[in-house]
N, CA, C and O atoms as a DFTB+ gen file, in Angstrom:
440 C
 N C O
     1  1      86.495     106.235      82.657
     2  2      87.745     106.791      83.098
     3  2      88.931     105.935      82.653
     4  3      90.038     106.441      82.469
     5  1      88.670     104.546      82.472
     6  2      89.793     103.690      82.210
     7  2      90.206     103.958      80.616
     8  3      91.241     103.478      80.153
     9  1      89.388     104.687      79.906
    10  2      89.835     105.081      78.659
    11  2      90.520     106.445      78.066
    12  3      90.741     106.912      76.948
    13  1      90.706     106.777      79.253
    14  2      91.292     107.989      79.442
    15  2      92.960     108.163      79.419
    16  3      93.561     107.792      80.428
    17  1      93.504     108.556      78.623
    18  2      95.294     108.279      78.732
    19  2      95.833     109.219      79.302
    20  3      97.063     109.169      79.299
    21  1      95.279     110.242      79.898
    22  2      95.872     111.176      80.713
    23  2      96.090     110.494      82.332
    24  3      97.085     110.588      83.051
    25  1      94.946     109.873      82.571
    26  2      94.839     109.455      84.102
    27  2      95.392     108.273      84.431
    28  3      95.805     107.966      85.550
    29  1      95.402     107.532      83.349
    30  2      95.617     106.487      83.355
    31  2      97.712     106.707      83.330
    32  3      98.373     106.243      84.259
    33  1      98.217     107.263      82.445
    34  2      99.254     107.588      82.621
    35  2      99.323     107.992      83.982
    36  3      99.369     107.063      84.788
    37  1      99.343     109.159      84.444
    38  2      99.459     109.526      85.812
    39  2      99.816     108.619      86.745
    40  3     100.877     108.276      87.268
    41  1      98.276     108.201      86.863
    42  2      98.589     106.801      87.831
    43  2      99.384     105.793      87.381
    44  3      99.870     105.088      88.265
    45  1      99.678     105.500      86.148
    46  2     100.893     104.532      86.470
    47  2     101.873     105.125      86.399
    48  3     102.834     104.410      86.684
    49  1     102.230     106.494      86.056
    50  2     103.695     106.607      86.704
    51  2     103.886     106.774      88.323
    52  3     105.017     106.834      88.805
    53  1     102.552     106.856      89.237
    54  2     102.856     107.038      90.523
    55  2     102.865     105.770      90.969
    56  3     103.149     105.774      92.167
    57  1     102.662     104.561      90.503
    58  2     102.642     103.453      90.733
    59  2     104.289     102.800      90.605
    60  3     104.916     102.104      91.403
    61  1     104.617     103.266      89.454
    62  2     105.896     103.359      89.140
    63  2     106.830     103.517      90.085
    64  3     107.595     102.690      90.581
    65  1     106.636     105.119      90.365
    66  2     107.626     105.667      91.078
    67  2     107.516     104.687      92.733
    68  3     108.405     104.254      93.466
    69  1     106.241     104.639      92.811
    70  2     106.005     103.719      94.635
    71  2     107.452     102.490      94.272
    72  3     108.574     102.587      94.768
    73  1     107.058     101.562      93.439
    74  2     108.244     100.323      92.882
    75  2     109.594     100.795      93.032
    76  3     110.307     100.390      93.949
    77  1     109.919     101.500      92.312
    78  2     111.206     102.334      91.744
    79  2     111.301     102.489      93.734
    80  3     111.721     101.566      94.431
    81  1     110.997     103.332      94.089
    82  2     110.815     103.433      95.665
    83  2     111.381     102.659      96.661
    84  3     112.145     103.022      97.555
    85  1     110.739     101.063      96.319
    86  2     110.809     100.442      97.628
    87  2     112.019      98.949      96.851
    88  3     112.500      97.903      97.287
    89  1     112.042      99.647      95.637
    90  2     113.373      98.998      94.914
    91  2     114.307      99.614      95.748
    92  3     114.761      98.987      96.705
    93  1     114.819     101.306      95.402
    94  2     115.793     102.017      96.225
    95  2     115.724     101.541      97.732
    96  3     116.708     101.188      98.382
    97  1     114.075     101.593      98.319
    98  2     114.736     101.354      99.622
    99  2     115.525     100.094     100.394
   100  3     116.131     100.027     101.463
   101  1     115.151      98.895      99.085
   102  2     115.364      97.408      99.663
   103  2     117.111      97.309      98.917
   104  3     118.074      96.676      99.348
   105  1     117.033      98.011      97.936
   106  2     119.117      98.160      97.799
   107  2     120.147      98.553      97.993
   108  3     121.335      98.236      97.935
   109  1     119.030      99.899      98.433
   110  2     119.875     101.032      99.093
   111  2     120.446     101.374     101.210
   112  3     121.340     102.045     101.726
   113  1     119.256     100.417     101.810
   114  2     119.182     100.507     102.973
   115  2     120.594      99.208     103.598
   116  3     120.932      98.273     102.872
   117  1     121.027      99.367     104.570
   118  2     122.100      97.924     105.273
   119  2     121.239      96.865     105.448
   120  3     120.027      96.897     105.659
   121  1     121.970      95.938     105.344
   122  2     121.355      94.625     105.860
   123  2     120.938      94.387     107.016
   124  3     119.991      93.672     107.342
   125  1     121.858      95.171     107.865
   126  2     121.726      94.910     109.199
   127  2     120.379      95.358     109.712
   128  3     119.664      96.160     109.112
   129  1     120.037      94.698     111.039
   130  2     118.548      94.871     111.918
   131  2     118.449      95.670     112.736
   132  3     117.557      95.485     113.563
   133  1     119.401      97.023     112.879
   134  2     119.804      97.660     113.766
   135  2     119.109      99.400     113.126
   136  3     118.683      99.796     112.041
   137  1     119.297      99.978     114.387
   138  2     118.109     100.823     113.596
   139  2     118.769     101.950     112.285
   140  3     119.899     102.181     111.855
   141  1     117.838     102.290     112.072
   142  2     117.928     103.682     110.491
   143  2     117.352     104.756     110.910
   144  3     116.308     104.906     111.546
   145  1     118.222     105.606     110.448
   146  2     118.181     107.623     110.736
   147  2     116.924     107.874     109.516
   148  3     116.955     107.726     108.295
   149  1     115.976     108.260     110.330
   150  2     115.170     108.399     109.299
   151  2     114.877     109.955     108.940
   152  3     114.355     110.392     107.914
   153  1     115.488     110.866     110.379
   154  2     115.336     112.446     109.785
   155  2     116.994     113.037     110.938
   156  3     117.350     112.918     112.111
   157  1     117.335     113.438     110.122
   158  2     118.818     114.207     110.543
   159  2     118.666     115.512     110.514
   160  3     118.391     116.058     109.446
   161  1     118.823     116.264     111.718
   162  2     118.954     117.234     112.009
   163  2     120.612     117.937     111.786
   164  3     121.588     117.742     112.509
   165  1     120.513     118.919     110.365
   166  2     122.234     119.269     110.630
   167  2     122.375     120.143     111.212
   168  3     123.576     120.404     111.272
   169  1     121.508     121.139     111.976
   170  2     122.099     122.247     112.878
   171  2     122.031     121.718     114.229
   172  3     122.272     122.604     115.049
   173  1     121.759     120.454     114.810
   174  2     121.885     120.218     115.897
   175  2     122.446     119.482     115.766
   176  3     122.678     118.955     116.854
   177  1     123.148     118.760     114.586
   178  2     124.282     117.495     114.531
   179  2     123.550     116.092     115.318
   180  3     124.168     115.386     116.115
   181  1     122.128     115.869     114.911
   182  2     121.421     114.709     115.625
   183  2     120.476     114.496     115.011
   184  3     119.877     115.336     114.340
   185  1     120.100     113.018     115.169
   186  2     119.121     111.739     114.838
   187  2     118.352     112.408     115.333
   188  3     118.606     112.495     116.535
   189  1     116.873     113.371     114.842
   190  2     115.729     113.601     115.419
   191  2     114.615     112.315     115.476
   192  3     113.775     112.185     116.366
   193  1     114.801     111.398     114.324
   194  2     113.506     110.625     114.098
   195  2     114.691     108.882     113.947
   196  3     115.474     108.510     113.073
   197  1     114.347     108.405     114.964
   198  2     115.262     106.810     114.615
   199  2     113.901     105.757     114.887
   200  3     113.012     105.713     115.738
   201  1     114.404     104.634     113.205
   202  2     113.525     103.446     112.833
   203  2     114.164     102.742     112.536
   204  3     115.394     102.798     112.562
   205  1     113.299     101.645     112.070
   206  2     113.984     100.049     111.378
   207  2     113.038     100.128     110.332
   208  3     112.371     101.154     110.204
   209  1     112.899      99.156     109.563
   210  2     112.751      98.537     108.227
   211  2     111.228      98.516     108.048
   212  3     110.636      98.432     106.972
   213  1     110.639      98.614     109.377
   214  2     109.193      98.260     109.444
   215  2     108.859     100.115     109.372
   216  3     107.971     100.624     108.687
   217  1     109.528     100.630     109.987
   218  2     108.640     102.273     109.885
   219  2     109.216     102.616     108.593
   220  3     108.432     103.486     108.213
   221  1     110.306     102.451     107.450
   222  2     110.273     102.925     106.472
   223  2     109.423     101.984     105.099
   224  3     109.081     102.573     104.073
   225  1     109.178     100.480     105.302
   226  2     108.393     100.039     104.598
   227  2     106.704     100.484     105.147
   228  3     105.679     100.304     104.489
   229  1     106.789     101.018     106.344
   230  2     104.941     101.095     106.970
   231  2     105.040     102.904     106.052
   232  3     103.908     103.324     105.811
   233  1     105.978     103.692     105.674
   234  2     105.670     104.822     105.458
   235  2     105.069     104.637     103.677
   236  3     104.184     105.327     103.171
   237  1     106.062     103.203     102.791
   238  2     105.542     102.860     101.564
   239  2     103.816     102.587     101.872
   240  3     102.952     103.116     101.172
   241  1     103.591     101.927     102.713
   242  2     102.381     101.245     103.062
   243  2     101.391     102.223     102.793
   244  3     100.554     102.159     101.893
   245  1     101.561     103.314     103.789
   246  2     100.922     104.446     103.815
   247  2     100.774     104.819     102.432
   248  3      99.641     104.615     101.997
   249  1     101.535     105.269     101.683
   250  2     101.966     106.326     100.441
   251  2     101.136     105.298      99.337
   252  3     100.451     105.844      98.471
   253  1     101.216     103.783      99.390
   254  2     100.212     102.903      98.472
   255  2      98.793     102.917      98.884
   256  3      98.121     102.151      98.194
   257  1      97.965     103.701     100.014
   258  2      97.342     103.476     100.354
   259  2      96.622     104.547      99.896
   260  3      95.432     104.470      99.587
   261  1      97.507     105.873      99.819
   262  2      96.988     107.584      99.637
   263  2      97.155     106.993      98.170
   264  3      96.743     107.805      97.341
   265  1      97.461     106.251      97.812
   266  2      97.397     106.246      96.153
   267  2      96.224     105.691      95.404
   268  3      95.730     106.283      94.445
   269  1      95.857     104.729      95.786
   270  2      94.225     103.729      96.062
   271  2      93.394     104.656      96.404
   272  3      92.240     104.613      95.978
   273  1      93.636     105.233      96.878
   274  2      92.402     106.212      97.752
   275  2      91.894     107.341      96.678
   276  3      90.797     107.698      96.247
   277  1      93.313     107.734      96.463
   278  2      93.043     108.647      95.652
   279  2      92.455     108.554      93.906
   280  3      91.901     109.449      93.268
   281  1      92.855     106.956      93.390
   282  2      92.327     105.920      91.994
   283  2      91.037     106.665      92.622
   284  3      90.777     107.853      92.429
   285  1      90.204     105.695      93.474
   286  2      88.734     105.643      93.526
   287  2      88.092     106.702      93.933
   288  3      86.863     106.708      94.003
   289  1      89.010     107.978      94.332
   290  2      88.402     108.968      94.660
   291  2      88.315     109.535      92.697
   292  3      87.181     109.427      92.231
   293  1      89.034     109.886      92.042
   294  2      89.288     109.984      91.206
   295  2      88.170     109.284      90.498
   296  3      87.140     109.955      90.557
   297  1      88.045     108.253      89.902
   298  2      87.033     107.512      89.486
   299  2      85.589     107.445      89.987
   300  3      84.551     107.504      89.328
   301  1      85.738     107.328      91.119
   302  2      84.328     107.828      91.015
   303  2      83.902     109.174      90.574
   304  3      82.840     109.225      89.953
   305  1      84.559     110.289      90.794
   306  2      83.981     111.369      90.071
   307  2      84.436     112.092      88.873
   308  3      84.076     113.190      88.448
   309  1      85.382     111.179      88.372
   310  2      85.686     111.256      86.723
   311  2      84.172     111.952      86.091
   312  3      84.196     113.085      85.610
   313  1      83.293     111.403      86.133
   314  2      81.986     111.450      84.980
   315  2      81.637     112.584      85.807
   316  3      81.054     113.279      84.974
   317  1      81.608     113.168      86.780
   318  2      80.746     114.416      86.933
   319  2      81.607     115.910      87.126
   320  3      81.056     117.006      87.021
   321  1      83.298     115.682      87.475
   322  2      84.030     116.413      87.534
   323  2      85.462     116.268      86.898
   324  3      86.473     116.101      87.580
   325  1      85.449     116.353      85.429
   326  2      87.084     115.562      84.840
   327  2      88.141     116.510      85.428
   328  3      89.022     115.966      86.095
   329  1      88.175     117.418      85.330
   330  2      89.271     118.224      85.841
   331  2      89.993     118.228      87.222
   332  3      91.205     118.269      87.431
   333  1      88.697     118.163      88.352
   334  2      89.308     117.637      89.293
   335  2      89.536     115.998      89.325
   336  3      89.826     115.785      90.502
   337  1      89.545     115.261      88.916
   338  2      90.171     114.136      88.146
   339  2      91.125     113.896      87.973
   340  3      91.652     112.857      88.370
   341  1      91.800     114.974      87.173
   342  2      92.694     115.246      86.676
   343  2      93.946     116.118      87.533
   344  3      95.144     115.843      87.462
   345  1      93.358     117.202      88.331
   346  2      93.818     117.104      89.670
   347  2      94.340     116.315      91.220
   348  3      95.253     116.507      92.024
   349  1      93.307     115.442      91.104
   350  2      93.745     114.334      91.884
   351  2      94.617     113.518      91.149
   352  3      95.636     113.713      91.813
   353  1      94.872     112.942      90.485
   354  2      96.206     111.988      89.332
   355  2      97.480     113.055      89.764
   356  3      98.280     112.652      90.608
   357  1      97.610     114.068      89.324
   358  2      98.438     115.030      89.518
   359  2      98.842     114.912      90.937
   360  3      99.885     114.323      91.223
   361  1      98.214     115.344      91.683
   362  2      98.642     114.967      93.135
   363  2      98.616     114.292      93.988
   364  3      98.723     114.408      95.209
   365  1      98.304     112.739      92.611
   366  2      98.999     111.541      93.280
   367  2     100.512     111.317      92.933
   368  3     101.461     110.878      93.583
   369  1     100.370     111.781      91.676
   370  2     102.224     111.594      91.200
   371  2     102.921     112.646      92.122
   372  3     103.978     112.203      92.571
   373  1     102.780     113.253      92.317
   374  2     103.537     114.629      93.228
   375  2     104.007     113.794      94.169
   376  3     105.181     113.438      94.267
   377  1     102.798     113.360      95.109
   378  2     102.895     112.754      96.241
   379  2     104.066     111.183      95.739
   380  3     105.248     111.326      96.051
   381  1     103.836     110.385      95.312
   382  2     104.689     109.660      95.063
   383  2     106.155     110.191      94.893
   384  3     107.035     109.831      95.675
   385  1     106.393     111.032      93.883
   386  2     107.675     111.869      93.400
   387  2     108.347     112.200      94.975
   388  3     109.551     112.095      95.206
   389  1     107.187     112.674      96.132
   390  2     108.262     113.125      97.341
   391  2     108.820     111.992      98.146
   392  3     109.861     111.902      98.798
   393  1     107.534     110.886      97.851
   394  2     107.812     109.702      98.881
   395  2     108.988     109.563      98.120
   396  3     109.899     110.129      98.725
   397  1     109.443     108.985      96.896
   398  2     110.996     108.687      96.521
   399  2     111.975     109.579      96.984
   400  3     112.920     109.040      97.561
   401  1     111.997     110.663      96.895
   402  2     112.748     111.776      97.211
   403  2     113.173     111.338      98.685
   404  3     114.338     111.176      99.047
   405  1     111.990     111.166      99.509
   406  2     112.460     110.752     100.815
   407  2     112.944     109.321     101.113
   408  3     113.737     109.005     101.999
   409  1     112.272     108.419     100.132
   410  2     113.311     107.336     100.336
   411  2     114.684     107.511     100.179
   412  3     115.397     107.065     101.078
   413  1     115.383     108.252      98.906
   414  2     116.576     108.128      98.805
   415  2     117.501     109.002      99.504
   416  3     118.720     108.966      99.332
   417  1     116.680     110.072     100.580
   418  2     117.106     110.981     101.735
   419  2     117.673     109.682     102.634
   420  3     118.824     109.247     102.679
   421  1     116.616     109.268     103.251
   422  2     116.959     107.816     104.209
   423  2     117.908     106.878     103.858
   424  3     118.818     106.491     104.592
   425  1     117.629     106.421     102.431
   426  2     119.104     105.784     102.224
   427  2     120.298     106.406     102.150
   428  3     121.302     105.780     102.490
   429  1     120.413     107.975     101.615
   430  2     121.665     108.937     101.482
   431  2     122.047     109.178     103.404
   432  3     123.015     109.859     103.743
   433  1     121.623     108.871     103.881
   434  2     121.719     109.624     105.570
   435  2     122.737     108.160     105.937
   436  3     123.915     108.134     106.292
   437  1     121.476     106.652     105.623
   438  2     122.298     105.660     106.248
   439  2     123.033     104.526     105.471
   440  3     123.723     103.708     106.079
């Protein structure tokens, strides 16, 4: 599987994008220790979901973790199923692509 440039791409652009990620979130977020709007409600004009630094780096945590999971899920059944293989890579980058999306929601809010 490691000779493979389809998967291998994939996964490093979702690896990528995780970096790129927690770049935005560490330049983009205040300094301050006080908490962060992490989901804004605009028809009720309110903070539905309020965190600090630890629930938006524990959500990277998570999102590096579905990414690992998904390498060795991937790899191990490269040799008996390439396509779904190739499926899973795919919707690891997806999944990465939203985690950024939502990082730079969280930083655009605070």
């Amino acid at each position: 599987m490691l000779r493979n440039k389809i998967i291998l791409v994939l996964f490093g652009l979702s690896i990528a994008l995780l970096f790129v990620s927690a770049l935005v979130g560490s330049i983009g977020l205040p300094g301050s220790q006080g908490p962060l709007i992490i989901r804004f409600d605009k028809f009720a004009h309110e903070a539905n979901l309020i965190g600090d630094f630890r629930t938006v780096f524990g959500f990277g945590a998570t999102v590096s973790f579905i990414v690992l999971v998904n390498f060795l899920l991937a790899w191990e059944i490269y040799y008996r199923e390439r396509f779904l293989s190739y499926i899973i890579a795919t919707a690891t980058l997806i999944i990465s692509f939203l985690f950024l999306v939502a990082v730079a929601g969280i930083v655009a809010v605070n």
